[in-house]
ROZA-510895 format. One record per atom (N, C-alpha, C): residue in one letter; z negated, x, y negated. Coordinates in steps of 0.02 Angstrom, whole numbers, plus 50000, padded with zeros to 5 digits. Layout:
<pts>
aZXY ...
</pts>
This chain:
<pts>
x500005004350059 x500005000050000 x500005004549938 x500395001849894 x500735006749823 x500005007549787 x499815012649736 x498935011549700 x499405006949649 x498895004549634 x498745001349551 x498495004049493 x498775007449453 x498515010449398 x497925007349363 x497715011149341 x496765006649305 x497365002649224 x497795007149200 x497935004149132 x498274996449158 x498804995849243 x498914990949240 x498424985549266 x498134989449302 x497394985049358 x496854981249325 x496734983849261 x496274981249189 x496544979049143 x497214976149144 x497534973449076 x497304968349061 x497074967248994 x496794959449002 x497234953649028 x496914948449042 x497264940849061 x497044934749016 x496444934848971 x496374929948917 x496164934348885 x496194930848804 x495784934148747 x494984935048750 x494524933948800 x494094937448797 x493904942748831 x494304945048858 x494404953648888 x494744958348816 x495024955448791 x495364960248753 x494804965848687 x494804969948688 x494404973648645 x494534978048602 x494154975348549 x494304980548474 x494664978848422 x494994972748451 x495404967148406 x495324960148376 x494564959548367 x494304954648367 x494624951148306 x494844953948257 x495314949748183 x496144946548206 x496104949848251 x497034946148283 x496784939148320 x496244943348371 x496234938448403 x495794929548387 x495424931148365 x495054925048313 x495654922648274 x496254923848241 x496534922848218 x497124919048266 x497274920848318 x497744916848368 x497254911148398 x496594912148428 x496234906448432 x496094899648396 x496084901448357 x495974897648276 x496814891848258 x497154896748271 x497794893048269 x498074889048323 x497904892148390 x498054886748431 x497554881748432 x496924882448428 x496484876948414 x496614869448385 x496904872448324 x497084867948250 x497744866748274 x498004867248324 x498824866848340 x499334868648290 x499234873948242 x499444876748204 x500064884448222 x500194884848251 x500514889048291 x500994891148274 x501204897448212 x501594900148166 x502474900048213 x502854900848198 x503514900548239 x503864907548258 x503454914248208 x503554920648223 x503204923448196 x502874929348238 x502224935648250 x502474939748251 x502424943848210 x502314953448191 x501714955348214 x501624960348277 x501024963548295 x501234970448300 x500854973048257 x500884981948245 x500384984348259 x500404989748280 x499964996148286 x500105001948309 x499645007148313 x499875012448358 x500045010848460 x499975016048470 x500055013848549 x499635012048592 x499795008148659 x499175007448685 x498475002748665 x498844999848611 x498074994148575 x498054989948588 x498844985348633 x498604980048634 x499174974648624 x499644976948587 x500454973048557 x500574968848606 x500744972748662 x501234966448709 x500834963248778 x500284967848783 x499504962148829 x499264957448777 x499124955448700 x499134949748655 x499754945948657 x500314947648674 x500964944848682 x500834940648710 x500764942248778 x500884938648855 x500374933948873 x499744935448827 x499084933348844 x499354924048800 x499814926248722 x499844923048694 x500344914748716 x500924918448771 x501224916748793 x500984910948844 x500454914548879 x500244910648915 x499704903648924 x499554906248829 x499204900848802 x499704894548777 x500244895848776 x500594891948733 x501034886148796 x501054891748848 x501264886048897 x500774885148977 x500174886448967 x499664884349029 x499894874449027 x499924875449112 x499744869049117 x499014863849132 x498534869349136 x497784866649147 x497664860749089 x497974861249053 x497764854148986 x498604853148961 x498474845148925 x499324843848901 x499304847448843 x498954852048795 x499334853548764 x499074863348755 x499334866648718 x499344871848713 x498584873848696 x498204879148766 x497444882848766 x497124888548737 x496814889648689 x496784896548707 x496304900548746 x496314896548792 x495884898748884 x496214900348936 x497114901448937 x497474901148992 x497004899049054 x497334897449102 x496894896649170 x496984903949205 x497634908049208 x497904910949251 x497934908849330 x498164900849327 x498094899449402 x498854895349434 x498994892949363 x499584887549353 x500214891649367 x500654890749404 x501284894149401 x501444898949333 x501764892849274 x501714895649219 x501354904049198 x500704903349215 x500394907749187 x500494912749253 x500554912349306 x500664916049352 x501324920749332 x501804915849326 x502464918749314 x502504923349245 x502074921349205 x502244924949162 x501854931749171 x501214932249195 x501024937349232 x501414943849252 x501654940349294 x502034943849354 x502684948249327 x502984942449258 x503784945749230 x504164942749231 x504064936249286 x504644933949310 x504784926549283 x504574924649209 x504634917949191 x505244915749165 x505684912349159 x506294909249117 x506024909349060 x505374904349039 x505194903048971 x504994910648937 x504854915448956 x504504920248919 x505014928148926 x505434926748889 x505994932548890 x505624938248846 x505584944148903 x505284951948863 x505724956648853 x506064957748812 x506784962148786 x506514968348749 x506724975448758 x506574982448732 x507004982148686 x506854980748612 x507244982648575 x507594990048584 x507314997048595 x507705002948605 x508375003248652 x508244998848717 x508974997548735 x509524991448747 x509194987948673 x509524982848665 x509864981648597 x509844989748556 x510174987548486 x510604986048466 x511214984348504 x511654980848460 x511984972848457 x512144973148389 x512164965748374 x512534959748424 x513094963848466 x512974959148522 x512624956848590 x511994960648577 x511394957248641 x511094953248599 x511124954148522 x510484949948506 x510904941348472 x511634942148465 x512064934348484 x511864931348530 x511844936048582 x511854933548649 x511194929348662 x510514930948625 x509894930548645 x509974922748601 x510384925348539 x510414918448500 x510794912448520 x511074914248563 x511324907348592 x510844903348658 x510324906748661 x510034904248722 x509414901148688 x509334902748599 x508834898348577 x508774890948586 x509484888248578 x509484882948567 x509154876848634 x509464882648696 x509324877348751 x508354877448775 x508024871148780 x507404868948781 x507244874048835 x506364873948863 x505894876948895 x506154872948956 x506384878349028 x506614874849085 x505704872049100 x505234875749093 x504884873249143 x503844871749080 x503984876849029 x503514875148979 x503514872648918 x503004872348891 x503214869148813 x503594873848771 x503564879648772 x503774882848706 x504444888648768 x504754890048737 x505144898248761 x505014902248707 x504654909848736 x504234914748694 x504674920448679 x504804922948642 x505404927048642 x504964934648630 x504904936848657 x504494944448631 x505064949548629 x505054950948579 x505584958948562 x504974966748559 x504884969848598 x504704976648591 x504904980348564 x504574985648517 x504704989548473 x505384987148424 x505234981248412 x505914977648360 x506074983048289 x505694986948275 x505914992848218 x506624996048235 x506564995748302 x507264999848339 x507854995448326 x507974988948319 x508274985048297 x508934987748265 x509634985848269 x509934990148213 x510004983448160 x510384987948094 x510314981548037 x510544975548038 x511004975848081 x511454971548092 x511374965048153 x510994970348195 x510624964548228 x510044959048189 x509554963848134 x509114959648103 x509274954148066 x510164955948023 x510404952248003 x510634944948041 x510864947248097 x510974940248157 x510654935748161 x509854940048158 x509084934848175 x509054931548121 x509154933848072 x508804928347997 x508884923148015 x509164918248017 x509454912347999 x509104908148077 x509104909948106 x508804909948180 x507964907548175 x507764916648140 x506944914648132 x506914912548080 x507054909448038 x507044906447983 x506964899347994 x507384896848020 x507274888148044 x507384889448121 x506964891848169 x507074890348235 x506984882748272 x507044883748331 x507014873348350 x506254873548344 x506014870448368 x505164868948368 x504834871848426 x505294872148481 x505004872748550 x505184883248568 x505384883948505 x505404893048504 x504874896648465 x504684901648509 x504234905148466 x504274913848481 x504424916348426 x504734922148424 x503984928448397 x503914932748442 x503564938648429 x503784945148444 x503594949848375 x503874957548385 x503234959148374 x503514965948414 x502974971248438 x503204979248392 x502904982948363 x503174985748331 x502704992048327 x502844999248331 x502325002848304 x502545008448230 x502905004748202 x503175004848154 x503314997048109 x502884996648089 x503164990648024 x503644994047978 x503444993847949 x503694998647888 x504604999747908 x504794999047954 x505524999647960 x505844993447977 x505414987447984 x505564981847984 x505804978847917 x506464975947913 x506684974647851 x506304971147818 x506204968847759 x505804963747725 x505874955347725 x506394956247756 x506714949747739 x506604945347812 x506434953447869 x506204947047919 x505374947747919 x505014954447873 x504564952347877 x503994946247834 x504424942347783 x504274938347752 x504304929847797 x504574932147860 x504794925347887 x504164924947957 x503724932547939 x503454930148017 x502494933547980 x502304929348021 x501474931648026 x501274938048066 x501154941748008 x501094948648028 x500164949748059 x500134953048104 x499534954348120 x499464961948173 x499074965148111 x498864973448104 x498224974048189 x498504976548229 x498154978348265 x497674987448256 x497054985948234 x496874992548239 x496634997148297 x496535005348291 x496345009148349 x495565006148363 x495405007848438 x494955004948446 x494315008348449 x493685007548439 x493205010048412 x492805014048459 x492885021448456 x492475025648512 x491815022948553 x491535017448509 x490935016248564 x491255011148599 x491515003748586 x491865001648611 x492155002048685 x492755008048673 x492995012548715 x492725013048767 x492045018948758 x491655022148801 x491495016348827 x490925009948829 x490855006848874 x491345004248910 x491865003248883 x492474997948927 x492655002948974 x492805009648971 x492785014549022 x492255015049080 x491655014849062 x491085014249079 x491135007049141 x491215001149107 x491194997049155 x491734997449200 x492335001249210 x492825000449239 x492605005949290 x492145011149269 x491985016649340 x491485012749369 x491255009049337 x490665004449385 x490775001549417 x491414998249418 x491784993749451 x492234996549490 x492425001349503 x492825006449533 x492245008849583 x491585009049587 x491145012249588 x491515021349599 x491325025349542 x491705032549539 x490925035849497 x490945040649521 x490185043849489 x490465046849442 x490035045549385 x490335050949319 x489575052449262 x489865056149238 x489155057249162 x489665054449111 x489195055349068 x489295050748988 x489715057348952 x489815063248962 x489955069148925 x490605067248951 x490885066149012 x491365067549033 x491855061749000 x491365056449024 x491935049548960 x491935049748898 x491525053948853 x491445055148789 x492245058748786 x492275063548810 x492875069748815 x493445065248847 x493765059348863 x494025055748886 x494475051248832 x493685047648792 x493995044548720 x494075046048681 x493735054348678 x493945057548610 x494755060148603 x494835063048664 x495395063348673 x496045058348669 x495845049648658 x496065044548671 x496505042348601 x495995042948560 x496275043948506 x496205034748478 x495835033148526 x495665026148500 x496235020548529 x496655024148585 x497245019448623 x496885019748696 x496775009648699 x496515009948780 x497095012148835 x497635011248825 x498185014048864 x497985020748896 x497985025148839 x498005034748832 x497185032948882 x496635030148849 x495885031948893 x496135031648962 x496345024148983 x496465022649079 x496965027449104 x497445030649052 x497675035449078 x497465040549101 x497145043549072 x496745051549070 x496275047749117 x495985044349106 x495475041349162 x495825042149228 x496425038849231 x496605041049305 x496605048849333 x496915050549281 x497045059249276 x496505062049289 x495835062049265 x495345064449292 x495075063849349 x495095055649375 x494945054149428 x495225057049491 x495945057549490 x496245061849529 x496145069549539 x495955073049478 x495725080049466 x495265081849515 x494645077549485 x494005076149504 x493875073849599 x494365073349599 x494495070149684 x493955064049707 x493995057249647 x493705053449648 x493075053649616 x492855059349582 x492215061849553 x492575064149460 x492035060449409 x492045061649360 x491435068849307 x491815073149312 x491345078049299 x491415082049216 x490985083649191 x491055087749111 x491565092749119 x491465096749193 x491705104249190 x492565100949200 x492805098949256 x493215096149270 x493655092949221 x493395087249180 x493765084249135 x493955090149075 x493355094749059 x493555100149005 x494315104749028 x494305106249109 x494725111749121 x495335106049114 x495685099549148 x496055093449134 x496345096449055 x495765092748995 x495945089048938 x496165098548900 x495825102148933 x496115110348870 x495455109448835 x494825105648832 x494585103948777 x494075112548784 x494005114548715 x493635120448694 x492835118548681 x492565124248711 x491855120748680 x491705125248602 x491595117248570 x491305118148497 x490825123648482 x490445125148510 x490055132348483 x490475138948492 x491085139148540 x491425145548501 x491745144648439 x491935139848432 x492625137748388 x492055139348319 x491475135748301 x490885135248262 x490845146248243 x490595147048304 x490265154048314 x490995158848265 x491815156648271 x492215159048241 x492135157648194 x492085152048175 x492285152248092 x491705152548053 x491105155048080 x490615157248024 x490875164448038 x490985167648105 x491045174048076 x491805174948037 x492185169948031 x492655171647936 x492265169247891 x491675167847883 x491435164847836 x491115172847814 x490795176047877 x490605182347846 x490965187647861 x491765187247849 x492165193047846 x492195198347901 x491985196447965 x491685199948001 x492695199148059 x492915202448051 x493655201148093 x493495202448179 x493175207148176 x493145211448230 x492815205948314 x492305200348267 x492025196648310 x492375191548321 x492725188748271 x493395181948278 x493795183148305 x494025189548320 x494675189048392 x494225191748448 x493505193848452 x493075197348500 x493165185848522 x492885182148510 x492705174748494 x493485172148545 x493945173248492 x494645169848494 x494865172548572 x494555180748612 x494845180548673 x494355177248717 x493795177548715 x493285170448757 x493645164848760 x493845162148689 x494165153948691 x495015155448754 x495375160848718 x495595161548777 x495775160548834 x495305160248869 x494905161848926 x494855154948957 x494635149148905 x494805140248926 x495465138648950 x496095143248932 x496725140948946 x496865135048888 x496665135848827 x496915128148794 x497475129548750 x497925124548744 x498305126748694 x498245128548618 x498655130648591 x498415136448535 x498295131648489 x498975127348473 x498955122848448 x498315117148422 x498025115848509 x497305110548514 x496835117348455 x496725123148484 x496255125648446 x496275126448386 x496765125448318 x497055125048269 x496745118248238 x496945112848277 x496765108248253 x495885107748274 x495385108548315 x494715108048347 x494635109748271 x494985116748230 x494565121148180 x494705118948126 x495395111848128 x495265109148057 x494725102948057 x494655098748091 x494145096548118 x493525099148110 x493145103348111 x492475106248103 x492605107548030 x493045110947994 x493265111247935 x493105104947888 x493345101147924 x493495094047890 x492695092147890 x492305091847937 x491515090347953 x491265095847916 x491245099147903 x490715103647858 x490995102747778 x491685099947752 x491885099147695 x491275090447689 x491265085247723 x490905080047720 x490165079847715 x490015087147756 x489155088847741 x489145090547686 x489515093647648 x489165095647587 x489205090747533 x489625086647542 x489475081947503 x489195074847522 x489095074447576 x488695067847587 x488145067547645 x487975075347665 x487505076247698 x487495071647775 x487975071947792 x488005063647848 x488095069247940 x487945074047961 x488015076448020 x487485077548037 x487495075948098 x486685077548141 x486685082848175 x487255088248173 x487445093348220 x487355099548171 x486585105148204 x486415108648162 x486875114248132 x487385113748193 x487665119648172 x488225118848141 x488335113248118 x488985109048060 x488535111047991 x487835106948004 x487235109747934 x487365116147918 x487215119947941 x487245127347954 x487845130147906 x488415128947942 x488895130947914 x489065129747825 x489045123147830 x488925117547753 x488425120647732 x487905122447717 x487335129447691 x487685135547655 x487985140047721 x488325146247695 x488905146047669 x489435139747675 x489975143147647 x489905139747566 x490555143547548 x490535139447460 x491005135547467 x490845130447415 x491265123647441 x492015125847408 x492115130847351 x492895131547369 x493125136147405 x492925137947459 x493255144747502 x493235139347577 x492735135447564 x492905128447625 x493475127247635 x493705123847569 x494275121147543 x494795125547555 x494885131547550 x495195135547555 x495365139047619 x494985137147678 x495185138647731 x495405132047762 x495135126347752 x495465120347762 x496335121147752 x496485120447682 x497045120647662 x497485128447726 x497325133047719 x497465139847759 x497785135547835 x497175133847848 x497345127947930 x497985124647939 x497585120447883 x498055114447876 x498985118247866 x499265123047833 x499735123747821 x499895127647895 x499505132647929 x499695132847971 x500065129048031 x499515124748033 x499635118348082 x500275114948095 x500435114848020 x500955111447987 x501695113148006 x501605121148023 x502285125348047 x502095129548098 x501755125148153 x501425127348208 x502175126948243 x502365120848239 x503035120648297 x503685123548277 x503785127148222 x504205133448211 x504165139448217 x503565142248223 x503465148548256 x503765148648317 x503795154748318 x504105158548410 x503545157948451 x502985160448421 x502645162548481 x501955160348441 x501535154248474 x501115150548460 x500465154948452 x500405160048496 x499695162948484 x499755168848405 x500225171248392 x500455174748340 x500335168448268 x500515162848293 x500295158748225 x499545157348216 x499245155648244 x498395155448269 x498255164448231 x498305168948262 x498195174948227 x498065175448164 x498925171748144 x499135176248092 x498505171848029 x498435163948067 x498105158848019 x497385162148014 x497245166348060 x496195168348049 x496525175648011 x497025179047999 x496925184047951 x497185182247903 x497485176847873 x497445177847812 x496805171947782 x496405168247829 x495735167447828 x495185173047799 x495215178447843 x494845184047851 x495085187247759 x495785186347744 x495875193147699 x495925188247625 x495755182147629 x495515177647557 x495025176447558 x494305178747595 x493685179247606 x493335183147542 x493125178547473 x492975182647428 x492285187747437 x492075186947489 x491515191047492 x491585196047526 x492355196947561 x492345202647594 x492395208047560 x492245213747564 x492705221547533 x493075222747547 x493875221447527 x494315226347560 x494425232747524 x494645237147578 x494695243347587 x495685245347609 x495755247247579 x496505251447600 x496635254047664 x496095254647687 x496335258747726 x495775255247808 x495355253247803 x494845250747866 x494665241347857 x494515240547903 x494075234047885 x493125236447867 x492905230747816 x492455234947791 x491765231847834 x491515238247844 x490855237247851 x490115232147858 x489765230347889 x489035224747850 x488945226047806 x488855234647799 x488165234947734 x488725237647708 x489405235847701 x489905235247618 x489815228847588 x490135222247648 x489845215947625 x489395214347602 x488805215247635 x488285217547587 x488225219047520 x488325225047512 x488505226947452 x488785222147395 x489275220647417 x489675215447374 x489435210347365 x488965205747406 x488775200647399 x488065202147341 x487925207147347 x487235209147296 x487745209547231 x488105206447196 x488645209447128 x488255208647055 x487585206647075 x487155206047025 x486975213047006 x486955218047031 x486985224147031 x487405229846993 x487195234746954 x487645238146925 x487465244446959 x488045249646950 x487975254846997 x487335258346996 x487065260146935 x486485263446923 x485885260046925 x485845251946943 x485495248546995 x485455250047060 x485735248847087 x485995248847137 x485485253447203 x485295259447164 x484855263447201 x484195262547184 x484175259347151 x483425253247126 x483095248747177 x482495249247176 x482195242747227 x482415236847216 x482685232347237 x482755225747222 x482225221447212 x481885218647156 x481385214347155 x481305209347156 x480985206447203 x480885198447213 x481105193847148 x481525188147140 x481325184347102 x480615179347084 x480355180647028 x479465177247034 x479895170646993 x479405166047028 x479465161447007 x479195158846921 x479715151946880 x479535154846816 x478445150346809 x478355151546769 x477585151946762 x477405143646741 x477095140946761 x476845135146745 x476225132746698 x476435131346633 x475855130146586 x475285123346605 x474865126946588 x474215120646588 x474425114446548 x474325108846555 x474635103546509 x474095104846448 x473775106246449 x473075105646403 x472935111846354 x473465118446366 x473355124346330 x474095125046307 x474405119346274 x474975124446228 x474905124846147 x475115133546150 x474805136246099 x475235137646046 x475785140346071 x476495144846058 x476955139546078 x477705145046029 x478365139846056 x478405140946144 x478075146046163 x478355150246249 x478025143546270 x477335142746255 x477075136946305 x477415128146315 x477905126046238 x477945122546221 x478655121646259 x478995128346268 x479525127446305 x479475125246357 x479005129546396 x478965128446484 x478695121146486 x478305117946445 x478045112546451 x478515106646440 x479075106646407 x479415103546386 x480105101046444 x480245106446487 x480625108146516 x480375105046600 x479695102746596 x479415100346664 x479345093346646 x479405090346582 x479555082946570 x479965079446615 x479795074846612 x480265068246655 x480655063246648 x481055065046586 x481175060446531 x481995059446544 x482065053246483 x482725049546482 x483435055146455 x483895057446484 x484445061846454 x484455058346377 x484325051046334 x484205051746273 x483505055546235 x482955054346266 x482325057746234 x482375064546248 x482645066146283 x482795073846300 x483455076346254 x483725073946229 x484145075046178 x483915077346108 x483495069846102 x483265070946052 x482635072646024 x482055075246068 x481585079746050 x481855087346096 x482255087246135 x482415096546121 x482835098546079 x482885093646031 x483315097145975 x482755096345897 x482085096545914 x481405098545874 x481135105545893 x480635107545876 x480435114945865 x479545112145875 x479125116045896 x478645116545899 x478235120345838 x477935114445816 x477285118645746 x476705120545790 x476235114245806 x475575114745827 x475335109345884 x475085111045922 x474405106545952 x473915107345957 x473385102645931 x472645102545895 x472505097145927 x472005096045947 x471635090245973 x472015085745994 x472345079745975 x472505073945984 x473255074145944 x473405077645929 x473705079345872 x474375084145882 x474975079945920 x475665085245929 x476145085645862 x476225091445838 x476655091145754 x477335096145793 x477935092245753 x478565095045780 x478875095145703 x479355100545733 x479745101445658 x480395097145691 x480735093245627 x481275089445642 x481705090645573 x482405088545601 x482875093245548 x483245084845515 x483155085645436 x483815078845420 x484055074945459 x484565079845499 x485195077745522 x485135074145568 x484605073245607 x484445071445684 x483985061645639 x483925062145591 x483485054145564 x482965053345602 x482835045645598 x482475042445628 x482305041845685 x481925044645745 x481835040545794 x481795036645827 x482275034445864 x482285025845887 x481645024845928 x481285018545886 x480725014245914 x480545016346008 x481425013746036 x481195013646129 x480955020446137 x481295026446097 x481385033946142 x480815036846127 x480545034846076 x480115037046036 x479565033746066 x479445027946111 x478985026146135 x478815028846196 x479575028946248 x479605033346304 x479245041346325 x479425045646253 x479205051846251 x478375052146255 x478355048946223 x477515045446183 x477035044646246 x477185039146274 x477055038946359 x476925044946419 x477495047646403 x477515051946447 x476815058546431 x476975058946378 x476565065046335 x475795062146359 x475595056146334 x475165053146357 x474805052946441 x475405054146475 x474995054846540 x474955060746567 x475175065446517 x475005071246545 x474385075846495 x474575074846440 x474165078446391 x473445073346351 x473545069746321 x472885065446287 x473065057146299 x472645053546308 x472675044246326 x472865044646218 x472735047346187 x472595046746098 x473045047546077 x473455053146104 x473745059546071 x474285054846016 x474445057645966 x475035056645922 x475395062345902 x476235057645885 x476775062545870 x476825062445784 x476625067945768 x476725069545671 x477435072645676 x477935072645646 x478525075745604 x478505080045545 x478855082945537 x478815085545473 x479665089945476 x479945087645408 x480455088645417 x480475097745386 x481175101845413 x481225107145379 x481595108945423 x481715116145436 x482275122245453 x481865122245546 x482385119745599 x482475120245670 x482525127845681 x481735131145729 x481795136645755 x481815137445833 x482135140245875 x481755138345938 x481625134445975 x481925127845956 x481795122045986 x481945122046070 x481935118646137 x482015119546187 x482885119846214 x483265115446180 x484005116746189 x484375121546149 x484155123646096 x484435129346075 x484385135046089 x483655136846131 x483315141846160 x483785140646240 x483715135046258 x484305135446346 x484855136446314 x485345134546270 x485885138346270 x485745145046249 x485405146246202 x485455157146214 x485385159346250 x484995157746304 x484895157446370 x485435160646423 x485755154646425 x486485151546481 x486975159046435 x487075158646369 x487555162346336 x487275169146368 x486685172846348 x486625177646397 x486705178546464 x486685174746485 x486845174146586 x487325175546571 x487885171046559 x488585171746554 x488765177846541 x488735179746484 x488925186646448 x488685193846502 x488125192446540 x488165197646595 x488095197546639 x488425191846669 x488875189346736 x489485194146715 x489875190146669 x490645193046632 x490235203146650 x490115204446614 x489975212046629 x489965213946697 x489435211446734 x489395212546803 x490175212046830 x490305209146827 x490935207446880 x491485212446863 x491325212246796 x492035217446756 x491785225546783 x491015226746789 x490885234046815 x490805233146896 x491085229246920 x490855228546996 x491725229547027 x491635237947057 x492085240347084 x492475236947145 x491925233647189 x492425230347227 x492825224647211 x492445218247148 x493025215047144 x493555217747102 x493455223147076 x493995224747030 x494495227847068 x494435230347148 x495015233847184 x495135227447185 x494735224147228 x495325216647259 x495655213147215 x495625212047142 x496165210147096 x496655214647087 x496525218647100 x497055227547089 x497635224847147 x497345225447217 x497775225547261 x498025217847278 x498075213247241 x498135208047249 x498695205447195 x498765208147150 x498735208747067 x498955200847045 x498175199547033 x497895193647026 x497505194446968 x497015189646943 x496825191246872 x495885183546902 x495605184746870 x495045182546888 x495015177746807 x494945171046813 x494965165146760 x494305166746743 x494195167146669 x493565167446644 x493305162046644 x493475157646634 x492935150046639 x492875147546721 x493075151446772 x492675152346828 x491925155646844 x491845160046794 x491245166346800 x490665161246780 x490415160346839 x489585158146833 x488975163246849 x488595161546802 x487735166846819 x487645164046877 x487515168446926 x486885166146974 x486395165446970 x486135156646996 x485605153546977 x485055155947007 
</pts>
C-alpha cells in the first residue's frame, strides 16, 4: 500500500481544522450563514497557507447535501463532498493556471459556464495561481465574472496579487491569507506526532517551524523528511544535521569576535561552523538575523537571550548598522559569486577592516593590547605611560549646606524638575542661602516668572531644603548660572575630544590609508 504524505493525510476537510486563518475563515462562515455568497474569491498568500484546501473546503460547503441549502459544516459523507474530495467532481472544476495560459482554454472554460450544476447547487470554478494568466485570457473572463449566471462561483488562488489585473480584481472578494503563527505551528505539528504516535522533543519541532517559514505545507514536509532521517524517531541532533541548521552560539561567538577586531578567531569560529556542513549562504543569512536581533535590543530592549543582551551592550549602534548593511549587501550578490565560501569570507573581512576600533597596521593584523590601545583614545601620548585613574564619582552636596555657586550647581543639577523650570531658573545665578531665605540673581531679559513654574520649583526646593523657605530675585548681570556653566562645560569636552582624536596616531593612519576625512559634528566627549 502507497504511504500517505502527512501534508496530504492532514489536509483539512471543514473550516474548523484549518489554522492561522481565522479572518478568511469567519469571513466565509459568516457569508454562507447569511446566504450571502460573493460570485468571485481572490485568495492570496504565500505558499502552503492554505489557498486551495479553503477552496475545496469552500466548495464543499456550497454544494453538501446534508441540508437543502448551502453549510458551512460540510458533512464529508454525501457523494458531493466525497467527490469533491477525491478530484473527481463535474461541479468543482480545478484548472492550473501555469498550464493553461492561453486565451483559448479559458473560451473554452467560458462556454461551459453557462450549462447548470449536473449534480450540485453551484459549479465552483477554482483557477490556481491565476497571476499566470496571460492578458488576454483575463480579458476573456471580464464580462463572464462580471455578470456570471447565479449558480457559478468563481475562485483564484494566487501567490501573487499584485499581477492580477485590476479590473478583475475589482470584480472579486479578495481575501489575504496570512503566514501562520510559530506557536500555532508547533502545536499542530505536535498533535500530528501524537497521532502518528513518533517520539520527538520540542527543540526538534522548534527547528522544523523555524525553518517553515510560517507555511503548513513546507512544516509536514520537513516533518516527513525528518521522520524518515530519524528512522521514525524525531531528534535535535538529527533534524540539525537534515535542516544545515548552525548552532547560534558559534555564529554569536563570531560576530562579537568582529565586534572586537579579533580576525584570527572568526575564521578559527567560521572553520568549526564548517564542520556542520551548512550552506554558506544559510550562514549569511543566521548572521543577518542575530544582526537584526541585537539592532531591536538596543532599542527596545525586548530579547531574553543573554547573549543577544550581551552583544547589544558592546557594540555601537552605528557599527551594528554597519555590519548589518555589510551582510545584507553581501547576501544580496550571494548568487553571483563563483564560489560561495569566498563570498562569506570576503563579507567578515571587510566586517573585520571597517571595525573602528581596530588598529590597522600596513603590514600585520593588530594585536589586543594595540586594540587596546586605541580604544583608551582618551589618552595623549605623554599620558599614556601614566597610571590611568579611576573615574570618582561627581560629589554630592548636603541639601542643607549650600554656600557657594560650586554647591548651588551640584545641587541644582540633582533637581527633578519640569524641562520649563529647568529652563528657566538655570538661566539665574546664585547670590545666597540664609536661613529660610534662597536669593537668585535674574537678568531683564528672562521677566516674570510664570505663577505654575514658579510654584513647581518652589515645591520642589521645599521638600528638599526648608517646609518656609522663599524665592527673593534681584535683578542684575548673570554669572555662572547652571546652564551656562554646562555649556562651558560640554564646549571644553568637545574642544579636547577634537584634540584627542586629531593627536591620536592610530586614527589618524586609518584616515591616511583610507583617505577618508572624519566629520566634525560626529566627535563626541566621552561620557
Amino acid at each position: 500500500m502507497s504511504y500517505e504524505v502527512l501534508a496530504r493525510k492532514y489536509r483539512p476537510s471543514n473550516f474548523e481544522e484549518v489554522i492561522g486563518q481565522d479572518h478568511v475563515v469567519k469571513a466565509l462562515v459568516n457569508s454562507i450563514n447569511s446566504e450571502k455568497i460573493h460570485q468571485a474569491f481572490i485568495f492570496s498568500g504565500t505558499r502552503g497557507v492554505g489557498k486551495t484546501t479553503i477552496a475545496r473546503i469552500l466548495a464543499k460547503c456550497l454544494n453538501c447535501e446534508s441540508e437543502s441549502k448551502p453549510t458551512a459544516q460540510p458533512c464529508n459523507k454525501c457523494s458531493n463532498t466525497l467527490e469533491i474530495s477525491a478530484g473527481r467532481s463535474v461541479d468543482f472544476l480545478e484548472i492550473d493556471a501555469a498550464s493553461n495560459t492561453q486565451v483559448e482554454k479559458m473560451r473554452d472554460l467560458i462556454e461551459t459556464v453557462e450549462y447548470k450544476p449536473a449534480k450540485g447547487r453551484f459549479k465552483v470554478y477554482l483557477i490556481d495561481e491565476v497571476h499566470m494568466l496571460s492578458t488576454a485570457s483575463f480579458n476573456a473572463l471580464l464580462k463572464t465574472l462580471e455578470e456570471p449566471p447565479p449558480h457559478v462561483v468563481f475562485i483564484f488562488a494566487t501567490t501573487n496579487p499584485e499581477k492580477i489585473p485590476k479590473t478583475v480584481q475589482s470584480r472579486c472578494l479578495q481575501l489575504n491569507l496570512k503566514t501562520v503563527n510559530e506557536n500555532l505551528l508547533f502545536e499542530h505539528l505536535k498533535k500530528i506526532l501524537d497521532k502518528e504516535k513518533i517520539d520527538s522533543d520540542d527543540t526538534s519541532i522548534s527547528l522544523i517551524v523555524n525553518s517553515a517559514q510560517g507555511s503548513v505545507r513546507d512544516a509536514l514536509t520537513l516533518l516527513d523528511q525528518a521522520i524518515a532521517y530519524g528512522d521514525g524517531v524525531l531528534s535535535e541532533v538529527d533534524v540539525k544535521k537534515l535542516l544545515g541548521t548552525i548552532d547560534n552560539s558559534l555564529l554569536m561567538s563570531m560576530i562579537d569576535s568582529v565586534i572586537d577586531g579579533n580576525g584570527q578567531k572568526v575564521f578559527d569560529l567560521l572553520t568549526q561552523i564548517e564542520e556542520l556542513s551548512p550552506s554558506y549562504d544559510v550562514i549569511l543569512k543566521d548572521m543577518i538575523s542575530i544582526l537584526h536581533r541585537v539592532s531591536l535590543q538596543q532599542v527596545l530592549s525586548n530579547s531574553a537571550t543573554p547573549e543577544i543582551d550581551n552583544l547589544a551592550n558592546k557594540v555601537d549602534k552605528e557599527f551594528c548598522q554597519l555590519l548589518y548593511e555589510i551582510a545584507m549587501n553581501a547576501y544580496s550578490k550571494f548568487n553571483i559569486h563563483p564560489d560561495p565560501k569566498e563570498a562569506l569570507e570576503i563579507c567578515l573581512l571587510r566586517m573585520l577592516t571597517f571595525n573602528p576600533l581596530q588598529k590597522l597596521s600596513e603590514s600585520k593584523v593588530p594585536s589586543s593590547d594595540e586594540k587596546k590601545n586605541l580604544k583608551i583614545n582618551n589618552l595623549d601620548s605623554n599620558e599614556k605611560s601614566k597610571k590611568v585613574k579611576s573615574i570618582e564619582p561627581e560629589p554630592k552636596i548636603n541639601n542643607s549646606e549650600i554656600k557657594n555657586d560650586k554647591d548651588w550647581l551640584i545641587f541644582f543639577d540633582t533637581l527633578e524638575i519640569s524641562p520649563f523650570a529647568r529652563n528657566y531658573y538655570g538661566n539665574m545665578s546664585f547670590i545666597s542661602h540664609t536661613n529660610n531665605k534662597l536669593s537668585l540673581m535674574i537678568n531683564d531679559s528672562i521677566g516674570e516668572v510664570p505663577e505654575n513654574i514658579e510654584s513647581e520649583f518652589l515645591s520642589t526646593l521645599r521638600q528638599l531644603l526648608d517646609k518656609n523657605i522663599k524665592i527673593h530675585y534681584e535683578k542684575g548681570t548673570i554669572t555662572n548660572s547652571p546652564i551656562e556653566t554646562k555649556e562651558k562645560k560640554e564646549k571644553k569636552d568637545l574642544d579636547e575630544a577634537h584634540t584627542k582624536i586629531k593627536n591620536n596616531k592610530s586614527i589618524q593612519n586609518f584616515v591616511k590609508k583610507f583617505k577618508g576625512a572624519i566629520k566634525e559634528d560626529t566627535i563626541k566627549p566621552l561620557k
